[in-house]
C-alpha positions in Angstrom: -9.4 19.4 15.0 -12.3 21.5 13.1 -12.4 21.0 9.4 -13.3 23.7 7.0 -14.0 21.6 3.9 -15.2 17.7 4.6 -13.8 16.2 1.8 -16.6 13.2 1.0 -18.1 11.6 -1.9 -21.0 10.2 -2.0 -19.8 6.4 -0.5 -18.3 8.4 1.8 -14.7 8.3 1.0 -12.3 10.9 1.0 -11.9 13.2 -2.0 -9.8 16.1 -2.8 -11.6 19.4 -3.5 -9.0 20.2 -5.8 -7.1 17.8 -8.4 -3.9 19.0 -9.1 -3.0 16.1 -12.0 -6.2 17.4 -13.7 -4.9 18.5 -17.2 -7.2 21.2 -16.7 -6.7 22.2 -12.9 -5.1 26.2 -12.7 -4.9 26.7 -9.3 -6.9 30.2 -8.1 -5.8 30.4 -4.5 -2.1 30.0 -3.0 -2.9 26.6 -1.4 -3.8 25.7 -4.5 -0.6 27.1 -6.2 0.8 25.3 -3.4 -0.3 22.0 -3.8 0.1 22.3 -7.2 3.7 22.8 -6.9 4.1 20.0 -4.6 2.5 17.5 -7.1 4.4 18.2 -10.2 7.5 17.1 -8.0 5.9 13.4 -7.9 5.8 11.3 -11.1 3.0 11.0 -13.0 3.1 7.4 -13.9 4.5 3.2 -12.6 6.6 3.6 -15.6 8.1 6.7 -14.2 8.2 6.1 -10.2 10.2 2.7 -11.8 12.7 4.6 -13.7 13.3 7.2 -10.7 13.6 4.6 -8.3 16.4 2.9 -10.6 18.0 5.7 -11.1 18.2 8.1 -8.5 17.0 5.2 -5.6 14.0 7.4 -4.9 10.7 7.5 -6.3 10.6 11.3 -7.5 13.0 13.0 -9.6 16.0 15.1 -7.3 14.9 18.5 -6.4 17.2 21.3 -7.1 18.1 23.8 -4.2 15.7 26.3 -5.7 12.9 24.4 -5.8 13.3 23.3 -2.0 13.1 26.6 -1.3 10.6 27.2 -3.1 8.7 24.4 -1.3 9.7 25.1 2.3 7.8 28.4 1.9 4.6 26.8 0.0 4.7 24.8 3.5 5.4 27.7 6.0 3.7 30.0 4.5 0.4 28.3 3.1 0.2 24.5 3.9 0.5 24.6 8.0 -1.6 27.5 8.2 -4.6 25.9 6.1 -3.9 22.8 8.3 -4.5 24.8 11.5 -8.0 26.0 10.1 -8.4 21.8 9.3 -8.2 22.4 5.7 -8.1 18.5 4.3 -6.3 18.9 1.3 -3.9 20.8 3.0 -3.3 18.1 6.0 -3.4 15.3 3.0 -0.5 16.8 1.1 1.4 17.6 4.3 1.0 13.9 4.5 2.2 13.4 1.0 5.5 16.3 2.0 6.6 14.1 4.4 6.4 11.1 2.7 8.0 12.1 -0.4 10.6 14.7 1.6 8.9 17.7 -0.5 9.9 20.8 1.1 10.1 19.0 4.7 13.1 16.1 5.4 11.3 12.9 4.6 9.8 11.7 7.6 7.2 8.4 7.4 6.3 9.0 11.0 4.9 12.2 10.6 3.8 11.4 7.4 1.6 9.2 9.3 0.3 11.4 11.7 -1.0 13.5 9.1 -2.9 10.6 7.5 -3.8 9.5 10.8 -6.1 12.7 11.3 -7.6 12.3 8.0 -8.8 8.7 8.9 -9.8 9.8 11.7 -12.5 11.9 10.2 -13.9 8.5 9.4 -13.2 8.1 5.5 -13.3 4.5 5.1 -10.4 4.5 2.1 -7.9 6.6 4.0 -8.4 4.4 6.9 -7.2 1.0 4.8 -4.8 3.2 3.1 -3.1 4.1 6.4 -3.5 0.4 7.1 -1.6 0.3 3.6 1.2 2.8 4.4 1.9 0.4 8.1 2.0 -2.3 6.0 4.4 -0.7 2.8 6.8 1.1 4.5 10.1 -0.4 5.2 10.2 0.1 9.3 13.4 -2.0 9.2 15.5 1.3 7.6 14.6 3.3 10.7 14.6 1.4 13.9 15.4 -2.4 14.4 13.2 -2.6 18.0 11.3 -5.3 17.4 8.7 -4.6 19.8 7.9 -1.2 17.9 8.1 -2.8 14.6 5.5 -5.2 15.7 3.5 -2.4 16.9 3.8 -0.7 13.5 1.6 -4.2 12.2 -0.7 -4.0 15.3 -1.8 -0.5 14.0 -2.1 -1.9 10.2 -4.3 -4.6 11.2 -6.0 -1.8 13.4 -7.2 0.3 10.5 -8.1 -2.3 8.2 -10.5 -3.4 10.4 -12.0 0.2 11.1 -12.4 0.5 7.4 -13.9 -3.4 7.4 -16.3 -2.1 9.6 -18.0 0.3 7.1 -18.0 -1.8 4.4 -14.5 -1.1 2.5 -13.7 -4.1 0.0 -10.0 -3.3 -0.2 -9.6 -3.5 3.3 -11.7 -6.9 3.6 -9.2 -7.8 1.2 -6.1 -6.4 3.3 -7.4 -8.1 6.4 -7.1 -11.8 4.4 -3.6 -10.5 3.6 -3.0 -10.1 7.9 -4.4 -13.4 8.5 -2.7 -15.5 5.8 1.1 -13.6 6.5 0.5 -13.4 10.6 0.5 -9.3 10.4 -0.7 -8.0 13.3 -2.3 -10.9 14.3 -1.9 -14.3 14.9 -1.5 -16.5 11.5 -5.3 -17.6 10.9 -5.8 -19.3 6.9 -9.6 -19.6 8.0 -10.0 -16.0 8.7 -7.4 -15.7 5.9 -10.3 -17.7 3.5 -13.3 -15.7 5.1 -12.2 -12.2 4.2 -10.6 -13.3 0.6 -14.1 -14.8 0.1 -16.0 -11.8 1.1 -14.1 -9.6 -1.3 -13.9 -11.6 -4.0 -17.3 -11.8 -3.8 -17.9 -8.3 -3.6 -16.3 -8.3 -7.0 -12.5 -7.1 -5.7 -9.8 -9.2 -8.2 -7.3 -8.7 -6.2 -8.6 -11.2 -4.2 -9.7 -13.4 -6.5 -6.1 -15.5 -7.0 -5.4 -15.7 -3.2 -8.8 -16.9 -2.7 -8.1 -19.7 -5.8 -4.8 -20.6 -4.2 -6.2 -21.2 -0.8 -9.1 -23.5 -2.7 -6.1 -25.6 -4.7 -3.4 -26.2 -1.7 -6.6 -27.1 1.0 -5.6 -23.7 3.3 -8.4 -22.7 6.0 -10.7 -24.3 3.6 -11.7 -28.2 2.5 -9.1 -28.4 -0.8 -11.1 -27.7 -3.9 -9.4 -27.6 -7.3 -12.9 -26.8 -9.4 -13.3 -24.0 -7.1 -10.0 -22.9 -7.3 -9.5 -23.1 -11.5 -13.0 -21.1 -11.3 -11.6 -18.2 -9.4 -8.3 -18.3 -11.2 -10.4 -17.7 -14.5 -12.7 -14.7 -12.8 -9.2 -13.2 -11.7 -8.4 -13.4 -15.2 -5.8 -16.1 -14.7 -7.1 -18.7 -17.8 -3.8 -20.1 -18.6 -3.7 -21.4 -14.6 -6.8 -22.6 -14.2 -6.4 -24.6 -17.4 -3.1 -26.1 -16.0 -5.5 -27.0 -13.4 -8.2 -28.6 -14.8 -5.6 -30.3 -16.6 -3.9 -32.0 -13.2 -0.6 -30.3 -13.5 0.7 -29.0 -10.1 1.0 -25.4 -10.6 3.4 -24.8 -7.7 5.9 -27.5 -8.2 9.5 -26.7 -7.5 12.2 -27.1 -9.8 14.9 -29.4 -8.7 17.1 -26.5 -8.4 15.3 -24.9 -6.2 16.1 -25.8 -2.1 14.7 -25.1 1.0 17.0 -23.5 3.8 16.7 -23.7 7.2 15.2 -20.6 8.1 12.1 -21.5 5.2 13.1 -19.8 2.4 14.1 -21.1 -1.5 17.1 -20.7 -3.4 18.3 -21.5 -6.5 21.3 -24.3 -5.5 22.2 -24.1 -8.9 23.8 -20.6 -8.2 27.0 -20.5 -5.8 26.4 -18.7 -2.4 26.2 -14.8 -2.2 29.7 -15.1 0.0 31.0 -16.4 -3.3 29.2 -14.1 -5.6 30.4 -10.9 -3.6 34.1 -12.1 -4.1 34.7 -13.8 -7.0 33.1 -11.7 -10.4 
């Protein structure tokens, strides 16, 4: 697909050409008007995504019939269009329509191909946030094939390392995540250790804790509690890496808390959820 407006900053990443959470954005052109619309339907902070989701079980606020309407036609009529002459912003908030169900039915699939063709222009960030998006969504709520659903992690661990391979820290990051959980690859805590190293290095702090825990329990690396109390404290962590230095075990069970068969705690102290869901 051509592309009337490449979107790229400077590190080559993605950018939009115009902000529409900018206090001071007015749009000038309909797919601006357009996009604007689309993004005052989305919350504008954790606090309220959090309060949407416990209240209406979605992330943005219920739209009224009027403003799907309203939407459907920004779509129609000025989104698709744009996205035919490659306009990025206009393919990267069709993404965002799908996801979110703005003016479209909610559709992570095709969310996804949208994304897909933005990565594809090579951005380095929208190629570990597609990795993201494989990785975030809940596949389990729309098909229970187990061969697709691993396929779905395949193409996560596909895209990190595309944006691995020009230099992206979150992704170097991302791909330690892969290794350590099995995602897309086979369960690795040396490769798991390598890529937590190399972006913790690189200064990413996400990293930083994973890459201390890893040094404390021995994981894909010689075990190493100095080196693991000094990348608590450059994560920030100060109260853990003093527990450390200190001897305590920082991951010690409570008695309460039991294994099952299947390798995951509980809390034996509580009766089982059969119980729970009959007796109030």
């Amino acid at each position: 697909m051509k592309t009337t407006n490449p979107n790229i900053t400077p590190e080559g990443n993605f950018t939009l050409t115009y902000f529409p959470y900018n206090q001071d954005a007015v749009p000038q052109t309909p797919l601006e008007e357009a996009i604007q619309n689309l993004n005052d339907c989305l919350p504008c902070t954790d606090e309220e995504t959090l309060q949407n989701t416990l209240r209406y079980g979605h992330q943005r606020r219920p739209l009224t019939r009027k403003k799907k309407r309203q939407l459907k036609a920004f779509i129609n009529n000025v989104l698709l269009p744009a996205c035919e002459e490659g306009n990025q912003d206009a393919i990267y908030w069709m993404f965002m329509a799908h996801l979110y169900g703005l003016g479209v039915e909610e559709d992570c699939n095709k969310a996804l191909e949208y994304l897909t063709i933005i990565a594809n222009y090579g951005y380095p960030d929208m190629q570990c946030e597609l990795g993201k998006e494989y990785v975030t969504i809940d596949w389990s709520c729309i098909t229970h094939d187990e061969e697709e659903l691993e396929n779905k992690e395949h193409e996560a661990f596909k895209w990190f390392a595309k944006s691995v391979e020009q230099g992206n820290v979150e992704a170097m990051f991302c791909l330690g995540e892969c290794y350590r959980d099995g995602t897309g690859v086979d369960q690795d805590y040396e490769k798991a250790f390598e890529w937590f190293a190399k972006a913790a290095e690189l200064g990413y702090e996400e990293a930083m804790p994973d890459l201390a825990f890893l040094y404390e329990r021995g994981a894909g690396v010689e075990k190493n509690l100095d080196a693991a109390a000094e990348w608590y404290d450059k994560a920030g962590w100060h109260e853990k890496a003093t527990r450390l230095r200190n001897g305590e075990d920082l991951w010690k069970m409570d008695e309460k808390w039991k294994m099952d068969e299947d390798g995951f705690w509980y809390d034996s102290s509580m009766p089982p959820v059969w119980f729970q869901d009959k007796h109030y």
